[in-house]
N, C-alpha and C positions, 0 to 999 in steps of 0.2 A: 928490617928497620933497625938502624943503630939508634942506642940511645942518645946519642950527637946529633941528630934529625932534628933540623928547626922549623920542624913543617907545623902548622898551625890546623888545627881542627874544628869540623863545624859540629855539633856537640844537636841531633835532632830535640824536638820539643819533645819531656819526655813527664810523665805522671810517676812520682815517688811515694808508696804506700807503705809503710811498716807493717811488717805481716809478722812478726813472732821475733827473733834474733835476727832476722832477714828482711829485705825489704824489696819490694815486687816492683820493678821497674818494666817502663813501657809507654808504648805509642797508644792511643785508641783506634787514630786513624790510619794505623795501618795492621793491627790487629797483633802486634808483639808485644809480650810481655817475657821478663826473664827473672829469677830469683839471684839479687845480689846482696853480698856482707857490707856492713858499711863503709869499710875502707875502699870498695869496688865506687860504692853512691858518691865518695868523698874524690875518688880520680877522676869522675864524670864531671862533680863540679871544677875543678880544675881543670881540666881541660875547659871545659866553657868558659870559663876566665881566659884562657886564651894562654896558659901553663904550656909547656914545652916538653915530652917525656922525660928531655934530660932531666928538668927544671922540677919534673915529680920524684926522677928518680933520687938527685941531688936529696932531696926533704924527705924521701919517703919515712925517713922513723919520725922524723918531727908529724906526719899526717896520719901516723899511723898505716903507712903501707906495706912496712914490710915484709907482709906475706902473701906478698902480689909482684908476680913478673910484669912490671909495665909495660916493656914493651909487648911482649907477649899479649899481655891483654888487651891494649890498645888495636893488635892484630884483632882479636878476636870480637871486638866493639865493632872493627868496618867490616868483618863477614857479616854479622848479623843487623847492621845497617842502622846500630844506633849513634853511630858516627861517622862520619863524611872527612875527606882533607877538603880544606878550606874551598878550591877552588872547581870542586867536583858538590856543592851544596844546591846546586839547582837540580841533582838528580834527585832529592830527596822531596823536591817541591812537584818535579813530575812526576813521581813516585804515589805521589799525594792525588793529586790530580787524576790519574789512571785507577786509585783505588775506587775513587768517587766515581767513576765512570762505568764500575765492575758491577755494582750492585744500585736496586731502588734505595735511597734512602728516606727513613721513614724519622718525621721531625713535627712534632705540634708546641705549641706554647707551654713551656713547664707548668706555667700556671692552669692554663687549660684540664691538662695532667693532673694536678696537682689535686683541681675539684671534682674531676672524675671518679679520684680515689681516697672523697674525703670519708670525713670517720662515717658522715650521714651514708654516703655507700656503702658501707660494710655491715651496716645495721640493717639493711636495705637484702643487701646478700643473704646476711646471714638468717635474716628472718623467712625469706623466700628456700631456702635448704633447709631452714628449721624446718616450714610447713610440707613441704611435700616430702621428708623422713616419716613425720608423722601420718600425712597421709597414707603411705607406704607401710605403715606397720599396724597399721588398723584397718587396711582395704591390702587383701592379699592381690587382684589384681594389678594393682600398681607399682607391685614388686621385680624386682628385674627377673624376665623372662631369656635362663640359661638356654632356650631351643628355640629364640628368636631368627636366625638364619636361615633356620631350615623349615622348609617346606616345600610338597611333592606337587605344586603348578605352581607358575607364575616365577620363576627361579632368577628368571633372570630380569625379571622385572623389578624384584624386589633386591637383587644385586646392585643392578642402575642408579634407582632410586638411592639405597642406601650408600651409593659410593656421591654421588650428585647432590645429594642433600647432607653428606658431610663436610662436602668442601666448607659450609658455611660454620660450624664448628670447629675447623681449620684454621679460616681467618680471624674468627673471633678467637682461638688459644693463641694465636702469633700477635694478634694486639695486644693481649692480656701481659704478653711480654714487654713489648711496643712501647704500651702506656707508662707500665711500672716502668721502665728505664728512663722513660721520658719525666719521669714525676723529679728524677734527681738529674737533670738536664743532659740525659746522655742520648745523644743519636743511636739509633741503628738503624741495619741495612736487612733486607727482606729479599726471598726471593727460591727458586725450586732446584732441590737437591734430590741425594739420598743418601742414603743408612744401609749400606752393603747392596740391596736390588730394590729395596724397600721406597719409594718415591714419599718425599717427604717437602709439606713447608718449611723453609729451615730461617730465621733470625738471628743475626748475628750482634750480639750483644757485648762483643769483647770493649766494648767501651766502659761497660761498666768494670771493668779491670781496677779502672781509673781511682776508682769508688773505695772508703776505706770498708774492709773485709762487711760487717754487721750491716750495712749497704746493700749488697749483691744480693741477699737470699732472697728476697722479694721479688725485684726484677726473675731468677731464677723461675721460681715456684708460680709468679703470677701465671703461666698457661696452666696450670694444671689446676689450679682456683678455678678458672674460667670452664675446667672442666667439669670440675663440681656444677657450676651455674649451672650448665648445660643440661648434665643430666636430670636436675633438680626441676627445671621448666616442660623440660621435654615429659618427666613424670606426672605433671598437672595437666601438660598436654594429654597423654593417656587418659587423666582423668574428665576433663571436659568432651574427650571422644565419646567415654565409656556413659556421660551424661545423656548426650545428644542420640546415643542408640547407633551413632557410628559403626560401616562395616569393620571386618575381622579380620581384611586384609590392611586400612589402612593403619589400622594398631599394631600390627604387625610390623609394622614399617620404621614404623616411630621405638617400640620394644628396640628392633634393630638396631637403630640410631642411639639409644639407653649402650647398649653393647659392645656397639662399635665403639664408643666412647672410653667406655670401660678398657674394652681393649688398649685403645690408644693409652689412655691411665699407664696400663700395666705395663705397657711395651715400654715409656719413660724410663723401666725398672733394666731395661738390657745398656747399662752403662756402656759395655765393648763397643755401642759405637756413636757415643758421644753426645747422648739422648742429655734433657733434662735434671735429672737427677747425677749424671757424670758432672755436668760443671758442678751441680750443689759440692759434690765428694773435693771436686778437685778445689774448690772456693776453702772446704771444710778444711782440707788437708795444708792447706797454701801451695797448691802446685796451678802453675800455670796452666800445663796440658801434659797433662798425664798421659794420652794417646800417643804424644809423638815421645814424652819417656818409657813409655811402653816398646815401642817400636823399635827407638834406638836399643833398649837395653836385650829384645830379641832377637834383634839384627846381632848383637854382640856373640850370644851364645848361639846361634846358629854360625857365628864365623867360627868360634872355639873348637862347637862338637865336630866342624866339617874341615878342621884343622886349616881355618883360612881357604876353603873351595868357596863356600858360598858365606852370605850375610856379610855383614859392615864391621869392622872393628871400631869401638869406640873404646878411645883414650878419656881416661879420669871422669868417665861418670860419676855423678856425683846425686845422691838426694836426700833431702832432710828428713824423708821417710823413706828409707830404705826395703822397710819390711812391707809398708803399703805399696810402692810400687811391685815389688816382686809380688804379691799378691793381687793387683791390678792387671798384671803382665799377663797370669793365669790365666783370671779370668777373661782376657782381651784374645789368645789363642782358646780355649776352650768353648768363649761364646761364637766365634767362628766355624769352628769343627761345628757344633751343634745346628747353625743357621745353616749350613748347606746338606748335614744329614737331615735333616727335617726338608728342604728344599729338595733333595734327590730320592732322602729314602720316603717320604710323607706325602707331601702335596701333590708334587710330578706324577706318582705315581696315582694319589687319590683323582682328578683331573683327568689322567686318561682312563683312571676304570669309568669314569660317569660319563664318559665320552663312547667307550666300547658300548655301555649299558644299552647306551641310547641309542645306539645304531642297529642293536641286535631286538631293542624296541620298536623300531621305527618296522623293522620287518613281521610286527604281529600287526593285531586290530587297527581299525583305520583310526580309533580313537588315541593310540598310542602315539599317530607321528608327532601329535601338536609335544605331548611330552619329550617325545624326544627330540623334536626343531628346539623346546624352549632349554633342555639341558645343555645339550651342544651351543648354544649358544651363550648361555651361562657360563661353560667351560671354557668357550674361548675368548669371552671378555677380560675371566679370571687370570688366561695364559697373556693374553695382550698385554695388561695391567704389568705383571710379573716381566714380561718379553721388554717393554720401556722401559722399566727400572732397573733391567741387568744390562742393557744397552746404555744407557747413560751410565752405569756405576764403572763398564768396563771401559768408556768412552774418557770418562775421569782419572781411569787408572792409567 
């Protein structure tokens, strides 16, 4: 492109947030967002004015641009597709059109929203997790039960169950998102992914991008509220079992679901792949996506050590935290190393001992085979479950 090019640009619709010295620009509805200085914000609006690069270059000390390659950057606005030439702007309208087509999209009336999550609900919440803490620490049964999994019949009944009746703690954490985005009128989109093999609900909330920063943490954080709820009901549950003289298996089950829960909690905490508390960091930090600066920035030194064999070279990365992403970076290769020693040297391995176990059970007492039809079966639910989600993650890759 010379800067003599009187070609005219179509400038997409785009959300401008002040985030610190920089300011987060972006689509919602197409899920980009990118960190620019104001002089970058101030050639965006010129060009939507309908400005000319010459005609920025000519002004640029008067605009304050001159420590910006315009034509260069103007390059670098239609790779990343927040600018169009004039007469290529219906790509951006199909563009639009195909995103909406990709995912459910999940929309109620703000206001609707709004009373869902008024203060009267939170008082509502919060006294409901008051009471069942308190039950919980004055009734030791109601306590979370760390050996709720395991048990020597019924294994895989109680696998089913507890994977069957979580779904519905699922969609209630993905709403919990849903709503709180919806309470400040931002759409999202819903729908089934994963997290490296890990099969997961996933909501896509990049709309709340849009949102100034003290905005977003809500929408973020509300599934994991919802997780609280959960547990906190499911604990009174335990207790009106434990009322009614209820059997030992079906508490058992529910314990489970307290667990599973729990886990899911914790598992939010494995940032490297993009879980709930990553957006908090990356909201926290003002980094758009830190995953794909992660990425780039390890593509980089993997081209360096390998003297340009393998990985990507990137030209003038750049980030306003420098020492947080290299320390992101870390933990983005170390949390991987970790998920597949634990997948090859741990689980793979524990799955086929309960597997052998059960086969060299099945050949004693006759009373043994039920044990070992319900292990083996257990095992390969376990393996199935695992078998889907590394089939779709490698189907993705």
């Amino acid at each position: 492109m010379s800067e003599s090019d009187p070609q005219s640009y179509f400038v997409i619709p785009l959300s401008i947030q002040k985030d610190g010295e920089q300011y987060l620009v972006g689509n919602a509805d197409t899920g980009d967002f990118y960190q620019f200085p104001e002089s970058a914000v101030t050639l965006l609006n010129m060009l939507k004015s309908g400005s000319t690069p010459k005609e920025i270059q000519t002004h640029s000390v008067k605009y304050g641009l001159e420590d910006i390659d315009v034509p260069d950057f103007i390059e670098q606005l239609l790779s990343i597709q927040f600018v169009y030439l004039s007469e290529n702007s219906h790509e951006f309208w199909q563009k639009i059109r195909d995103e909406g087509n990709r995912g459910r999209i999940f929309n109620i009336d703000r206001r609707l929203a709004s009373l869902m999550l008024s203060p009267l609900t939170f008082v509502a919440y919060l006294s409901l997790v008051g009471y069942a803490l308190y039950d919980a620490i004055i009734c030791p049964q109601l306590r979370i039960n760390w050996h709720a999994f395991y048990t020597d019949n019924y294994r895989a009944a109680l696998l089913l169950l507890v994977v069957i009746l979580s779904l519905g703690g699922v969609v209630v954490h993905e709403l919990g998102h849903m709503i709180a985005a919806a309470k400040y009128g931002v759409k999202s989109k819903y729908g089934i992914g994963t997290r490296l093999w890990t099969i997961v609900a996933e909501t896509d909330l990049t709309g709340i991008m849009s949102l100034p920063k003290k905005s977003r943490y809500f929408p973020l954080m509300a599934g994991m509220m919802v997780d609280i709820f959960v547990i906190a009901a499911l604990t009174l549950l335990i207790q009106v079992l434990l009322h009614y003289g209820r059997g030992g298996f079906a508490i058992q089950v529910v314990q489970a679901l307290v667990l599973q829960t729990i886990a899911s909690m914790v598992w939010q905490f494995n940032i490297f792949v993009k879980t709930d508390i990553y957006y908090v960091i990356c909201t926290y930090f003002g980094q758009p996506d830190l995953d794909r600066e992660a990425k780039t920035y390890l593509r980089n030194w993997l081209y360096r050590l390998s003297l340009g064999t393998f990985g990507t070279r990137a030209s003038n990365q750049q980030s306003k935290h420098t020492g947080m992403l290299r320390i992101f970076s870390a933990i983005w290769l170390l949390g991987r190393v970790f998920s597949f020693g634990m997948l090859f040297g741990v689980y793979l391995p524990t799955i086929i001992h309960y597997i052998v176990s059960a086969v060299h059970s099945a050949n004693g007492p006759t009373h043994s085979l039920w044990v070992a039809s319900d292990t083996i079966l257990f095992a390969l639910i376990s393996l199935s479950i695992t078998g889907i989600g590394m089939y779709m993650w490698l189907k993705q890759r």
